[in-house]
Legacy VTK file of the C-alpha trace (Angstrom):
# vtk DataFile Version 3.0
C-alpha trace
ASCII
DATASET POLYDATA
POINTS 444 float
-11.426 -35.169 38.486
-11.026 -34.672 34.608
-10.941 -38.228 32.806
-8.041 -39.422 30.951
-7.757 -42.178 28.266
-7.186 -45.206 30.040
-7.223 -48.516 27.216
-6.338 -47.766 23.609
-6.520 -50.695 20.813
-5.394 -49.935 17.208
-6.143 -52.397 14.796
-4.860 -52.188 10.755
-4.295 -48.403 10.955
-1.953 -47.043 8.547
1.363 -48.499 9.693
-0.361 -50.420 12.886
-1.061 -53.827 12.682
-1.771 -54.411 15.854
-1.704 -52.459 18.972
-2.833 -52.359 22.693
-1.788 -50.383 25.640
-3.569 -49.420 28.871
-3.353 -48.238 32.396
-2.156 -45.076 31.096
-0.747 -42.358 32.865
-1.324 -38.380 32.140
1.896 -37.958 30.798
2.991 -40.953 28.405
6.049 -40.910 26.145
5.813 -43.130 23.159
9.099 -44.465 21.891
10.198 -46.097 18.325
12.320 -45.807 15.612
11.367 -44.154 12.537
8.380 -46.043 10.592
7.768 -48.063 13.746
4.361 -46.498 14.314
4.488 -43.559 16.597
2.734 -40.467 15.015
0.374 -43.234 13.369
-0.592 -44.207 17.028
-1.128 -40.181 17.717
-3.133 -39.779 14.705
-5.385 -42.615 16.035
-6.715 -41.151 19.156
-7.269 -38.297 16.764
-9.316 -39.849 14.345
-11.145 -41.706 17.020
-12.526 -38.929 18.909
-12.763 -35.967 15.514
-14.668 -36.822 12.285
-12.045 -37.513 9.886
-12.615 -37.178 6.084
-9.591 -39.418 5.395
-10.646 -41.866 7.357
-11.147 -44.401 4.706
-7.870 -44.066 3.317
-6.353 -44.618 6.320
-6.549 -48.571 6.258
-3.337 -50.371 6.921
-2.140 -51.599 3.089
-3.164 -55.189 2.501
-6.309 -54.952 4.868
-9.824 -54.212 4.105
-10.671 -52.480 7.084
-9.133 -50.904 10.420
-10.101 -50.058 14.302
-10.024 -48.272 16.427
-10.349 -48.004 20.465
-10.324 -46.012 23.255
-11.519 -46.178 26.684
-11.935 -43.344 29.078
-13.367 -43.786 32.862
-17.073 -44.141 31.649
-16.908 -43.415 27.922
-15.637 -45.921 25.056
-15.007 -44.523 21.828
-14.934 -47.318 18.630
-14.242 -46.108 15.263
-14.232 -48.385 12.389
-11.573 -47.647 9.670
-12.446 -48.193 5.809
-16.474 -47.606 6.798
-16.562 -44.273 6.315
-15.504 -43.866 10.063
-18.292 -45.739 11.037
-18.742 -44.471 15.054
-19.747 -46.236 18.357
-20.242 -44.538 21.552
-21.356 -45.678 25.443
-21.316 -44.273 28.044
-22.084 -45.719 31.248
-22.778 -49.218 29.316
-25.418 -47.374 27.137
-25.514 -46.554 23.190
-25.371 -43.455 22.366
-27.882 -42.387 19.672
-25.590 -38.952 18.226
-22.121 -40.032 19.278
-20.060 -37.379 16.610
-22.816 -35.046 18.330
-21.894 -36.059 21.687
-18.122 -36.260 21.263
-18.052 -32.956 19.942
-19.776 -31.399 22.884
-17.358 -33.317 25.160
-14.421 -32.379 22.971
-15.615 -28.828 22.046
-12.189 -27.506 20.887
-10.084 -28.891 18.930
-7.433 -32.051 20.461
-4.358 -29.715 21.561
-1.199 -30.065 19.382
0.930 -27.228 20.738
3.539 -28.703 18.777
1.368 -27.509 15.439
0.838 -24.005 16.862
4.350 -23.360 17.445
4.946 -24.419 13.287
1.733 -22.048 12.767
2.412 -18.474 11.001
1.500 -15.371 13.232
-2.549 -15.624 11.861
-3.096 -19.334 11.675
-1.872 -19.299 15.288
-4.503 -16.447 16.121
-7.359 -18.846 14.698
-5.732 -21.826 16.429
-5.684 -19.878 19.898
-9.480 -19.195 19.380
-10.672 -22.692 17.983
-9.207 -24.139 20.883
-11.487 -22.006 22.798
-14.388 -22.373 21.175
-14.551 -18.641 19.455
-13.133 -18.815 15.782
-16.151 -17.856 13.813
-16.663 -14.878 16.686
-13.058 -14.239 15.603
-13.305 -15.001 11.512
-16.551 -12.084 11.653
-14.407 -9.499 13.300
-11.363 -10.430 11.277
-12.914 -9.798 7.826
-14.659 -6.509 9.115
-10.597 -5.624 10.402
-9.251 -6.927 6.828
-11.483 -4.786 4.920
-10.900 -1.279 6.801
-7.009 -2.707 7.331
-6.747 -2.820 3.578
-8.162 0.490 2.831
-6.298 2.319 5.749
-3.118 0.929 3.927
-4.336 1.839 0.754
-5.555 5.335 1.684
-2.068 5.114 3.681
-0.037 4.905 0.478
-2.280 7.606 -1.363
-1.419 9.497 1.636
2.299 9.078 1.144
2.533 9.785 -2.513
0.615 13.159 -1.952
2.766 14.334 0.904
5.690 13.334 -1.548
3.923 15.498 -3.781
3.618 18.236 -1.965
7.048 18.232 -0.120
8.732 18.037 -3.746
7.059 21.356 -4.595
9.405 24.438 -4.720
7.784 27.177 -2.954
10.297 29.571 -2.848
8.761 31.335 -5.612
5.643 32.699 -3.734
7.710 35.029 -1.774
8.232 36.837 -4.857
4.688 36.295 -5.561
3.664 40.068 -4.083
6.452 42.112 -4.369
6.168 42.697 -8.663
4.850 45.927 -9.219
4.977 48.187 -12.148
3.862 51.772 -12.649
1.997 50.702 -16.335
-0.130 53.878 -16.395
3.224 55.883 -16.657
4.941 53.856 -18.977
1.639 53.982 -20.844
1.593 57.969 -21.121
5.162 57.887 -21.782
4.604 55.277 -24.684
1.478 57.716 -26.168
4.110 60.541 -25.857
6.596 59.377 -27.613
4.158 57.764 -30.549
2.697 61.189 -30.723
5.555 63.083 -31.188
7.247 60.334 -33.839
4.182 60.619 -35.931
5.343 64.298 -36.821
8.481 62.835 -37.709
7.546 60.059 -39.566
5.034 63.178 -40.974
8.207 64.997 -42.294
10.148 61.955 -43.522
7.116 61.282 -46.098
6.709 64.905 -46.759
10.947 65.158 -47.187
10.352 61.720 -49.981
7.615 63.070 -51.996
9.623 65.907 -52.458
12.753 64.003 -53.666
10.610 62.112 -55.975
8.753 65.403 -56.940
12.345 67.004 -58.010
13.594 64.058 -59.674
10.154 63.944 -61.465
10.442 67.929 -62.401
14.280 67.139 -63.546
13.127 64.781 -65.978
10.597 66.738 -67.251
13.017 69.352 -67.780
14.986 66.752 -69.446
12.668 66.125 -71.914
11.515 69.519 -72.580
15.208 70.268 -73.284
15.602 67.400 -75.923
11.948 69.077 -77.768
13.473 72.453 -77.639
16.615 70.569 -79.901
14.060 69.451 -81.826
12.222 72.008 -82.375
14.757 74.182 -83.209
15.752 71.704 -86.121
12.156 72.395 -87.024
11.862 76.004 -86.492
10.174 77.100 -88.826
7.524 74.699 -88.956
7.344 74.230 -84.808
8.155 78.501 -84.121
4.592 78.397 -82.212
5.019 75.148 -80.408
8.549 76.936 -79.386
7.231 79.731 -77.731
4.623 77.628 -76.102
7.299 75.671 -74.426
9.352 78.020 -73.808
6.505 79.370 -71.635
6.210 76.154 -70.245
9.578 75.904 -69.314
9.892 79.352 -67.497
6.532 78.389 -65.353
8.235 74.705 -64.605
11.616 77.035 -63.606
9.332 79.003 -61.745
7.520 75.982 -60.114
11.005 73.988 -60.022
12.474 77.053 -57.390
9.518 76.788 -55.219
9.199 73.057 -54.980
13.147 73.544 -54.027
12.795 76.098 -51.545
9.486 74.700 -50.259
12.019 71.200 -50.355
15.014 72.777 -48.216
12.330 74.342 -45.475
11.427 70.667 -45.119
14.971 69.181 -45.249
15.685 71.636 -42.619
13.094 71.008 -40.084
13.473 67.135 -40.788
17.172 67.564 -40.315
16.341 68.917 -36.529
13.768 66.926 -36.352
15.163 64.376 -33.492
12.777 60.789 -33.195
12.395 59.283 -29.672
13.823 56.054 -28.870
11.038 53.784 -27.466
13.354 50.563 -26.652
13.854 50.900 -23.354
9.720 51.812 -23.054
9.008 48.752 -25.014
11.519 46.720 -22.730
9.935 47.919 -19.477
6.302 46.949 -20.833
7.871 43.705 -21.767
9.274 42.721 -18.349
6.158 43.669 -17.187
4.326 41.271 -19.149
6.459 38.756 -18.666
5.908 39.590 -15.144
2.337 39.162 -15.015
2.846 36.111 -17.054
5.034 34.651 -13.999
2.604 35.863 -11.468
-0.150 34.650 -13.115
1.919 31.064 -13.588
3.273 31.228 -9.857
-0.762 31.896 -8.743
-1.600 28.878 -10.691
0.791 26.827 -8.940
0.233 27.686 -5.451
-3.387 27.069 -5.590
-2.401 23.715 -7.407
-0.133 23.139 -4.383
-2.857 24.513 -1.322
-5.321 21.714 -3.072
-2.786 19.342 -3.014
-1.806 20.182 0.721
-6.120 20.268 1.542
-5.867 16.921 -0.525
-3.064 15.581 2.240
-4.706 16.766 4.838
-8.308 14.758 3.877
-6.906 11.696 3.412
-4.381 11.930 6.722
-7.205 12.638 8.572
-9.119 9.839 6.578
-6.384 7.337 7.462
-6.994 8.606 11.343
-10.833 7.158 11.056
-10.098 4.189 9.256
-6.568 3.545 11.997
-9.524 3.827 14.667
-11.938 1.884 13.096
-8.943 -0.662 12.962
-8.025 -0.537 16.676
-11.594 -0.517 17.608
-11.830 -4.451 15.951
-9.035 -5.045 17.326
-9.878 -4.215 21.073
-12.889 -6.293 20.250
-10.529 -9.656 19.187
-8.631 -9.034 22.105
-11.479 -9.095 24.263
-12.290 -12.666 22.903
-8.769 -13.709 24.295
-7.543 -11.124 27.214
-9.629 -13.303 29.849
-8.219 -16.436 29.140
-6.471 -18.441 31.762
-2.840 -18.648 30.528
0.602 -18.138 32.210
1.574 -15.038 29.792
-0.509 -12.838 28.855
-1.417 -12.217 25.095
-2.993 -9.405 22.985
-3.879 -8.546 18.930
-2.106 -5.065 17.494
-2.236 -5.167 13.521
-3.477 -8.665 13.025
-0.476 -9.588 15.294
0.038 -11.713 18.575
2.090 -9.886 21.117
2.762 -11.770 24.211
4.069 -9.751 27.642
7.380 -11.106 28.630
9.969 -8.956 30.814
7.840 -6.045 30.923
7.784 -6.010 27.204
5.121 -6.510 24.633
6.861 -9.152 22.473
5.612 -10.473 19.107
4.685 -14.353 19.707
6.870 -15.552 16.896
10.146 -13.675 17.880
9.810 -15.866 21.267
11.790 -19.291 21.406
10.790 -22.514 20.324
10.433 -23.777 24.510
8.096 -20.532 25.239
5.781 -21.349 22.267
5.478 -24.630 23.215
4.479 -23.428 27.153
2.191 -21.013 25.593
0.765 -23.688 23.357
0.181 -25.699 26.543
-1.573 -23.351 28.305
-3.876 -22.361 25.047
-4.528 -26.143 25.019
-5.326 -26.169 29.014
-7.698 -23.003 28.891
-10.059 -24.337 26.004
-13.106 -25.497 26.972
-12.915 -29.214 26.232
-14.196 -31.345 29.200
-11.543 -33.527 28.755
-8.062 -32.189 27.976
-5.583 -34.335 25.914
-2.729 -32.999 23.940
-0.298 -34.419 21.783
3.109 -33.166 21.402
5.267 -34.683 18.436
9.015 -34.577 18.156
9.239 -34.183 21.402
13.189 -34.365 21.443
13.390 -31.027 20.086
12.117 -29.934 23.348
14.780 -29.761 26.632
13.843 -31.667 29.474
13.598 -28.352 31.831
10.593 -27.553 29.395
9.167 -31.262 29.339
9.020 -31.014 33.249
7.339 -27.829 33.050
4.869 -28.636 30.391
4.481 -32.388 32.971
3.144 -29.805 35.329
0.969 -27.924 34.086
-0.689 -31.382 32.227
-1.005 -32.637 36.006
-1.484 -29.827 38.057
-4.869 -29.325 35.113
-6.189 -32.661 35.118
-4.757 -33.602 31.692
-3.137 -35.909 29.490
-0.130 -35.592 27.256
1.141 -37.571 24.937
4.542 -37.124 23.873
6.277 -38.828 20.644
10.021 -40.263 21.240
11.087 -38.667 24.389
15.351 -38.873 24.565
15.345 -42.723 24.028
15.271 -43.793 20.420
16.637 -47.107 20.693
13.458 -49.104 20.434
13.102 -51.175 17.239
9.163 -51.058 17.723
6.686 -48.513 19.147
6.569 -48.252 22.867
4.184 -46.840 25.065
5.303 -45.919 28.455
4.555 -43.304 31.521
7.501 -40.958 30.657
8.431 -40.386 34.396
8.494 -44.203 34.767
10.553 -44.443 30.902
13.057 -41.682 32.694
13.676 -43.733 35.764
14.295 -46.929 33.242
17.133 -45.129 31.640
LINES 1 445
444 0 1 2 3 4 5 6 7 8 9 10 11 12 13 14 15 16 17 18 19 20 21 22 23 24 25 26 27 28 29 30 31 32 33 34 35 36 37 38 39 40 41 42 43 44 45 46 47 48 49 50 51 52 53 54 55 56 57 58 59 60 61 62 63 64 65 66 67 68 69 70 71 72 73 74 75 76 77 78 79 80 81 82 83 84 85 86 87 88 89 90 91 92 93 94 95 96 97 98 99 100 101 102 103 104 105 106 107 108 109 110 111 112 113 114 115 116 117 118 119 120 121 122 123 124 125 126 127 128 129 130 131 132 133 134 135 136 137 138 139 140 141 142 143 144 145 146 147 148 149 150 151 152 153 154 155 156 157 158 159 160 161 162 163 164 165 166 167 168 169 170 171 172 173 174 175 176 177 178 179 180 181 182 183 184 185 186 187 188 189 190 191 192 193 194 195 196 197 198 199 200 201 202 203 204 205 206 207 208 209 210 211 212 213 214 215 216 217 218 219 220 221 222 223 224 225 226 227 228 229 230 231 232 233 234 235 236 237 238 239 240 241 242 243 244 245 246 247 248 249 250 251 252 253 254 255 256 257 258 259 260 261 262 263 264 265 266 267 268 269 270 271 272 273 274 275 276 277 278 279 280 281 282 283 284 285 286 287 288 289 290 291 292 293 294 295 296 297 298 299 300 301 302 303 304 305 306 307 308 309 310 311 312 313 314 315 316 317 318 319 320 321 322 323 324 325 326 327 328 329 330 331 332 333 334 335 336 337 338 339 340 341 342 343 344 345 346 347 348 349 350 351 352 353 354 355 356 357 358 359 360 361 362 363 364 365 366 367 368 369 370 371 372 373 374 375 376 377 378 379 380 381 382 383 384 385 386 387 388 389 390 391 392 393 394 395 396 397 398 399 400 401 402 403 404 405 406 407 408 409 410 411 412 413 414 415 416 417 418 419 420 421 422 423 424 425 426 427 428 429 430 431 432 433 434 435 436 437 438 439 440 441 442 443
C-alpha cells in the first residue's frame, strides 16, 4: 500500500502560529476563512518535502525562525524555517545522511497541483504533464530541435505565401499573343529600297529644276547689267565704240546661251512636272508597328521568364516547407511518444506544439475543454507520475462541483493517494480546519 501523510506540525510559518493535525485520511478538506491559514498550511507540506529557495523568507512576522513536520508510515520529514531550510530525515528511526537526495528520489515528480495545470497556458501545461513524469528535459531537447525547424517552416511558410501572391497577381494573358506577331520585314524592306530608289531621281530633278531657276535669274541679271553698260556706253560712244561691239557680242552669245539654258530648263520642268514621288508613310508605319512589335515581344519574353522563375521559385520553397512540415511532425511523433503510454483516463497527444485530448470521438484541444475535465485530467497526470508516494493539492476547491470532487475522491483512493483540498463548500470557520472531507460532508 502507497503511504500517506499521517501527522503534520507547522510551527511560525507565514500566517501559522501554531498548528497540528493527524490521523489523516486520503482525502482531507481544509476549511477557514480568508487569512485564516489554509493555502499557508498547503504550501507547508510543500516546502517540507521540495527544496525551497524562499524558504527563509517564509518565517511567520515577529519570529526568528519556523517548522516544519510531517510524518508518513516510516518516514519523518523536519524542515527548519529561517535556516536556510535546514532538513532532517529518518526513516525507520535512522538519520538519513542525503535527505533532499533521498526525498527527491521518493518524490521524483513534482507534488501534483492539478489545480495549477488547469491555470497553465497550452505549453507550460505540456512541460507540467512531463515533469510530473519525470521526462521534461527529454521533452525541453526535442522541443527546441521542434522550435527551430517550427520557426523556419513558418518563416519559409510566409516567403511561400508572398511568392504565390506574386505570381497569382501576374497577368498572363499577354503570352497568348506572345507567338502569333509576325511580319513579312524582308518585303517591306524591298518595298522601302524601291521606293528610296525611285525618289532619289526625283529628288535628282527637283535640284536639277532649282539650279536652273537660280541659273536664269542669275543670266537675267546679268542681262540686266549688260543693258545698263550698253546706256552707258552709248553716252560714251565714241570713246567706248570697241567696248560696244565687244558687248554686244557678249550679249548675243548670253541670248544664245540664255535660249538654251531655257529650253534645256522647260525639258526639265517637264519631266519634273510628271515626275510623281512615292509616298513611304504607310511603309514607314508598317516597319514601325513592327518594331514596336518586337519591342512588346521582346518585353512580354522578359516577363514570362521573370514569372516561370518566380513560379520555379514557389515551387522550391513549397516543397521546402514540405521537408521542414515533416521534420516538424517527425519531433512531434517523438514528444508524443514520451506521453502516449501514460496511464490516464483520456487520452492525449502533441500536433503543433499543442495538447489535443480525445473526447467524443474527437481530437479536442486541452484548453477548449471545461474547467471539471482539466481538473480530472490534471488528476490523472498527477496519479501516472512516477512519485512513490502520490499527494496532490487542489486549491479553491469550491470552484469545483461536487459530482467532480467525488470523482477526483476516486481516483485519489482507488490509486493509493492523498488529496488535499482547500475550503470544500463550508466557509464558515473563523480558523483553519482540517478534516476528512467525507467525514466534514456528513457534519453538514
Amino acid at each position: 500500500m502507497s503511504q500517506k501523510i499521517e501527522y503534520i506540525a507547522v510551527k511560525n510559518f507565514k500566517g501559522i502560529k501554531e498548528l497540528e493535525v493527524s490521523n489523516l485520511s486520503r482525502f482531507v478538506a481544509v476549511f477557514g476563512k480568508n487569512g485564516a491559514g489554509k493555502t499557508s498550511f498547503i504550501e507547508a507540506i510543500k516546502s517540507a518535502i521540495k527544496a525551497d529557495r524562499g524558504i527563509n523568507s517564509k518565517v511567520r512576522i515577529g519570529e526568528d525562525k519556523g517548522e516544519i513536520e510531517v510524518k508518513f508510515e516510516d518516514f519523518v520529514i523536519k524542515r527548519i524555517v529561517g535556516e536556510n531550510g535546514k532538513l532532517i530525515v529518518e526513516h525507520n528511526g535512522e538519520l538519513v545522511k542525503q535527505p533532499q537526495a533521498w526525498l527527491d528520489g521518493v518524490f521524483k515528480g513534482t507534488i501534483g497541483d492539478p489545480q495549477k495545470f488547469i491555470n497553465l497556458h497550452n505549453k507550460e501545461k505540456i512541460k507540467y504533464l512531463l515533469e510530473t513524469q519525470g521526462k521534461k528535459l527529454e521533452y525541453d531537447e526535442l522541443e527546441k530541435q521542434r522550435e527551430v525547424k517550427f520557426d523556419e517552416r513558418t518563416n519559409l511558410h510566409r516567403t511561400y505565401l508572398a511568392k504565390k501572391e506574386e505570381v497569382d497577381k501576374t497577368d498572363t494573358s499577354a503570352f497568348e499573343a506572345l507567338e502569333n506577331a509576325s511580319v513579312d520585314t524582308t518585303a517591306l524592306q524591298n518595298q522601302l529600297k524601291e521606293a528610296e530608289t525611285h525618289n532619289a531621281g526625283w529628288h535628282e530633278l527637283k535640284a536639277r529644276v532649282e539650279k536652273g531657276d537660280a541659273l536664269l535669274e542669275q543670266t537675267n541679271s546679268e542681262i540686266k547689267a549688260i543693258g545698263e553698260s550698253i546706256e552707258t556706253i552709248d553716252r560714251q560712244i565714241e570713246v567706248l565704240q570697241k567696248r560696244k561691239v565687244e558687248a554686244e557680242k557678249t550679249m548675243t552669245e548670253k541670248l544664245e546661251y540664255l535660249d538654251k539654258v531655257a529650253c534645256q530648263l522647260a525639258d526639265v520642268k517637264t519631266q519634273y512636272e510628271s515626275f510623281e514621288k512615292i509616298d513611304t508613310t504607310e511603309i514607314l508605319a508598317q516597319l514601325e508597328d513592327h518594331n514596336q512589335s518586337l519591342a512588346k515581344n521582346a518585353e512580354i519574353k522578359a516577363k514570362k521568364e521573370l514569372y516561370n522563375q518566380q513560379v520555379q521559385a514557389r515551387n522550391e520553397l513549397q516543397a521546402q516547407w514540405k521537408e521542414l512540415d515533416n521534420m516538424v511532425k517527425a519531433i512531434e511523433e517523438q514528444q508524443n511518444d514520451l506521453i502516449k503510454d501514460l496511464n490516464l483516463s483520456y487520452q492525449l497527444k502533441l500536433e503543433e506544439g499543442i495538447m489535443y485530448v480525445f473526447v467524443h470521438e474527437n481530437w479536442i484541444p486541452l484548453d477548449e475543454l471545461n474547467t471539471a475535465q482539466q481538473l480530472e485530467i490534471g488528476v490523472d497526470i498527477c496519479l501516472s507520475g512516477p512519485n512513490e508516494i502520490k499527494i496532490i493539492t487542489i486549491e479553491n476547491a469550491n470552484a469545483l462541483d461536487p459530482n467532480t470532487l467525488e470523482r477526483v475522491r476516486e481516483k485519489i483512493e482507488s490509486n493509493q493517494a492523498q488529496c488535499f483540498l482547500e475550503t470544500v463548500y463550508s466557509t464558515g470557520y473563523d480558523e483553519i480546519v482540517i478534516e476528512d472531507w467525507t467525514l466534514a460532508l456528513k457534519a453538514e
